[in-house]
C-alpha positions as CSV (number, residue, x, y, z in Angstrom):
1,X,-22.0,9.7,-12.7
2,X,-23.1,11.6,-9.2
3,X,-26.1,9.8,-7.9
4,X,-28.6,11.6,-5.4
5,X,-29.8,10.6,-2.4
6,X,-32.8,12.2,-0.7
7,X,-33.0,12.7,3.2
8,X,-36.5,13.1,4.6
9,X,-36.7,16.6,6.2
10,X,-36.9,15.3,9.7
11,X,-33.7,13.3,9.4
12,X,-31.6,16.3,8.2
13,X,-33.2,18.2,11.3
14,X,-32.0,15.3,13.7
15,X,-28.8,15.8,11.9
16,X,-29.1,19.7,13.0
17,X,-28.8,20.4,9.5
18,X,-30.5,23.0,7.4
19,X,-28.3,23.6,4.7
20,X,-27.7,20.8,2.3
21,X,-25.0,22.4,-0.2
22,X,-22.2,21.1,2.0
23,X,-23.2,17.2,2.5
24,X,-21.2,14.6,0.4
25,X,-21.9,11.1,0.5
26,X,-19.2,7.9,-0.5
27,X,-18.8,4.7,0.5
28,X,-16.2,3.5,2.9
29,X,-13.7,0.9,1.3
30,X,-11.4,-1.4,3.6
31,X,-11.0,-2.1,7.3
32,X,-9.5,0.2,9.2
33,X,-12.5,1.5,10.5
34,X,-13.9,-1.6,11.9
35,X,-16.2,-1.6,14.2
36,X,-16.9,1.5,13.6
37,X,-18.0,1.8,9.7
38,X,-17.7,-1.6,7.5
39,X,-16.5,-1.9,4.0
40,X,-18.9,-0.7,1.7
41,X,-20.9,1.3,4.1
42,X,-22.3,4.6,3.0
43,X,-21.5,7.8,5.3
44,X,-22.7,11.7,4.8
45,X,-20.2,13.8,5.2
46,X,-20.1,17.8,6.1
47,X,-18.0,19.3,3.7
48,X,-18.0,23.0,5.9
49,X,-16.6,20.9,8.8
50,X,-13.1,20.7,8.2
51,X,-11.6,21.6,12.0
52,X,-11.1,18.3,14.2
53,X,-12.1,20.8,16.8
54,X,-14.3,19.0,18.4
55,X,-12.0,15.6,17.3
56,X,-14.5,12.7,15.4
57,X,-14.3,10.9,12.5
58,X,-13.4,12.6,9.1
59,X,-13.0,12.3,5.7
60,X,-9.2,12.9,4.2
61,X,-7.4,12.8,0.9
62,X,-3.9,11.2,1.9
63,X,-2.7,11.6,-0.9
64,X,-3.4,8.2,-2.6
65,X,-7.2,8.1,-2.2
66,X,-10.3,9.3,0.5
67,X,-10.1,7.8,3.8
68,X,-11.7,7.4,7.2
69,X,-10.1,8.4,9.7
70,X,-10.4,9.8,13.9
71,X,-8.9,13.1,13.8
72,X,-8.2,15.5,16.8
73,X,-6.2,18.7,17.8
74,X,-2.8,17.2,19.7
75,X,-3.3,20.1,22.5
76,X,0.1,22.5,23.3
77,X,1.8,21.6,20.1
78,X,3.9,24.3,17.9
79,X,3.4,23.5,14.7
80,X,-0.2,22.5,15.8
81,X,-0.3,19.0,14.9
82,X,-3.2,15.9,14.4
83,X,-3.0,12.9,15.8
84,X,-5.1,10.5,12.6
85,X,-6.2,7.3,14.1
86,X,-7.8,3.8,12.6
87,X,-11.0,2.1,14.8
88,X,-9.2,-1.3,13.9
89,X,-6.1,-1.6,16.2
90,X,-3.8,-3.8,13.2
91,X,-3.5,-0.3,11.8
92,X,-1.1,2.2,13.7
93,X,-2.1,5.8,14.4
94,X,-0.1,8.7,13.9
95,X,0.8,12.5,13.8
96,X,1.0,15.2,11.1
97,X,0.8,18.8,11.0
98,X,-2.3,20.1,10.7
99,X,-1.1,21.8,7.2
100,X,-0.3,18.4,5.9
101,X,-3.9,17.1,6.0
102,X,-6.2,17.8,3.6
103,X,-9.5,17.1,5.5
104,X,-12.7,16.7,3.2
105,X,-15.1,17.0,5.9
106,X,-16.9,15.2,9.1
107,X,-18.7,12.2,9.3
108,X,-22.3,12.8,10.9
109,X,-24.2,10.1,9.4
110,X,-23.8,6.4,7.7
111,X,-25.9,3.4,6.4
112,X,-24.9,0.1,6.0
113,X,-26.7,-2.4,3.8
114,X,-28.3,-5.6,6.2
C-alpha cells in the first residue's frame, strides 16, 4: 500500500513547488549513488520533470527496476543522446539515446534516517 507523507508548506515553497500532483517519493536501494544518496534513503521526486535539461539526478526505469541516476543532454549529438552516470566510481557511466530512457522524474529532495 501507498503511504503519505506530508511536507510543511514552507518546505514545498523552498522546494519552489506549488503543485503537489506530480511529487513521488521511494527509497533508494544499492550503492551506486554513494556519496550522493545512501541505500535506503528516501528522495521526492518531480514526476513533470522528465528533460535532463538542466542535467541532475533522476529517477529511470531500466528496464529491470527504478534507479538513480545523473542524467544530461550529450550536446551536438544526432540521435540526441544521454550520457547516465553512477556518484560511486566502481560503477561505469554510459550513453543511450534519449528515446531509450524512460525517465520517471528529478530528484529535488531526500531524507536519510540518522
Amino acid at each position: 500500500p501507498d503511504s503519505q507523507w506530508v511536507f510543511p508548506r514552507q518546505l514545498l515553497a523552498k522546494l519552489g513547488r506549488r503543485q503537489t500532483a506530480a511529487l513521488r517519493m521511494i527509497s533508494i536501494s544499492g550503492d551506486s549513488m554513494v556519496p550522493l544518496l545512501e541505500h535506503d534513503d528516501t528522495v521526492t521526486l518531480d514526476c513533470s520533470q522528465t528533460r535532463p535539461s538542466p542535467p541532475g539526478i533522476f529517477i529511470l526505469d531500466d528496464g529491470v527496476g527504478l534507479v538513480a541516476k545523473r542524467i544530461e543532454i550529450i550536446p551536438n549529438t544526432t540521435p540526441q543522446m544521454l550520457r547516465i552516470s553512477s556518484e560511486n566510481s566502481a560503477y561505469s557511466s554510459y550513453q543511450r539515446r534519449i528515446d531509450e530512457v524512460h525517465i520517471i522524474g528529478r530528484v529535488i529532495w531526500f531524507a536519510r534516517r540518522l
